[in-house]
C-alpha positions as CSV (number, residue, x, y, z in Angstrom):
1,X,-61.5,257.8,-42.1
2,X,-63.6,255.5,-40.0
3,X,-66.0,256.7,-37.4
4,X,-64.5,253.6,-35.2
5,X,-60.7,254.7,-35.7
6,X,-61.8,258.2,-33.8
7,X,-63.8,256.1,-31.6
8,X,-61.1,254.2,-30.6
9,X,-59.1,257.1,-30.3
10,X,-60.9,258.4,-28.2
11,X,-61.4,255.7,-25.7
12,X,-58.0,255.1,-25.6
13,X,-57.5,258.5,-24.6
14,X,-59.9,258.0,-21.7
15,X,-57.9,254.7,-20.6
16,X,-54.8,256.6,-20.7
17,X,-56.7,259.4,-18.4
18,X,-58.2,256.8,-16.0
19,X,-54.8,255.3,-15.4
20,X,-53.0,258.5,-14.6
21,X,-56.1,260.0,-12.6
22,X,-55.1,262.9,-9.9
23,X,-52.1,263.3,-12.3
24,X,-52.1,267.1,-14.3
25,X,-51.9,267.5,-18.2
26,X,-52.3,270.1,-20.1
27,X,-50.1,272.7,-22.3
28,X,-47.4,270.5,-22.4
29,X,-44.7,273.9,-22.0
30,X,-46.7,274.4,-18.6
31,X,-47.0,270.5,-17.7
32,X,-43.3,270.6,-17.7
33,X,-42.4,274.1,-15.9
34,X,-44.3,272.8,-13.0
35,X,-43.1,269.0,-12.9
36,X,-39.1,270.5,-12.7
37,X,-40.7,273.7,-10.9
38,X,-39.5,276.3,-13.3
39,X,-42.5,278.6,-13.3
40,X,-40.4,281.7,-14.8
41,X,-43.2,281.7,-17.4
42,X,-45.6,282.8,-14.7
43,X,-44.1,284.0,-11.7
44,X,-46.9,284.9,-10.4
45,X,-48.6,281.8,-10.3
46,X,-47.3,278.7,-7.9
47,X,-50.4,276.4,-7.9
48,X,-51.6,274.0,-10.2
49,X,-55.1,275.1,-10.0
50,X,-54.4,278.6,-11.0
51,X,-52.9,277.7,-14.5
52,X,-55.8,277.9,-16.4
53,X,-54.2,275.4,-19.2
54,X,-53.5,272.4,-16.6
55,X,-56.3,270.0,-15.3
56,X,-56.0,266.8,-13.6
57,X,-57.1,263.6,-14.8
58,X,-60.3,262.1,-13.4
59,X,-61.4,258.4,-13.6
60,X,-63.4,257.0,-16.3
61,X,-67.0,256.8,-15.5
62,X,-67.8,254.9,-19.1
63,X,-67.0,255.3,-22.7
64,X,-68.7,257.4,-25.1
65,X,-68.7,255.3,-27.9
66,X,-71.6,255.7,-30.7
67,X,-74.4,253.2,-31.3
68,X,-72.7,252.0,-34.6
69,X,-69.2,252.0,-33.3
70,X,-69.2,249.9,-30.3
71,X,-69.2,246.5,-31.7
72,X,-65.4,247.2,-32.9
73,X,-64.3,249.4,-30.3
74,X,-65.7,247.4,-27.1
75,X,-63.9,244.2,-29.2
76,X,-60.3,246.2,-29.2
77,X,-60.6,247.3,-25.2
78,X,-61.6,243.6,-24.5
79,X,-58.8,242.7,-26.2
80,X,-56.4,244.9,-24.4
81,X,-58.2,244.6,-20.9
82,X,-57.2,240.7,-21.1
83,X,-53.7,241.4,-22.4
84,X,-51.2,240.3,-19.4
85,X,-48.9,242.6,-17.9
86,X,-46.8,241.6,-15.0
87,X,-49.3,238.2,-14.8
88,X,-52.5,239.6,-14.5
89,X,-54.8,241.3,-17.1
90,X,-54.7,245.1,-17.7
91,X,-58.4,245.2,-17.0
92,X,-57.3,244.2,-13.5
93,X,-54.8,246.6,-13.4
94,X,-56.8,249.8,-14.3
95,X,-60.1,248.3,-11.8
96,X,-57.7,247.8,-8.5
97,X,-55.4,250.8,-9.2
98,X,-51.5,251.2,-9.8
């Protein structure tokens, strides 16, 4: 495979992160117990920040993208940071927030 596909993957994944910033992921299994607030797994713990397996998104300070990827990878996220949604780009979107 491609250096540049896990590249891309990977700043995808940080897009995906810098949209849904203050917003927890994790062990899916826990993700869900505390969205519907079925914590029977844990009773003991109530809080986000004492389940070990759940962080919260941050925003995206930059890309880590290697030297001999960038070219292609930089090209795609141009691409989909000009992409319209709702008449305006997506780049606009993920700069000014939902």
């Amino acid at each position: 495979m491609p250096t540049a596909f896990l590249s891309l993957n990977s700043t995808v994944m940080q897009v995906v992160e810098h949209i849904d910033q203050g917003n927890i992921w994790g062990n899916m299994n826990t993700v869900l117990a505390l969205m519907l607030g079925n914590v029977h797994s844990k009773p003991t713990r109530t809080a986000v920040s004492e389940f070990s397996e759940v962080h919260r998104s941050l925003p995206c300070p930059g890309f880590l993208i290697p030297p001999e990827d960038e070219k292609s990878v930089l090209a795609f996220i141009q691409t989909l940071y000009d992409w319209e949604v709702e008449g305006r780009p997506f780049g606009k979107w993920i700069t000014a927030g939902k």
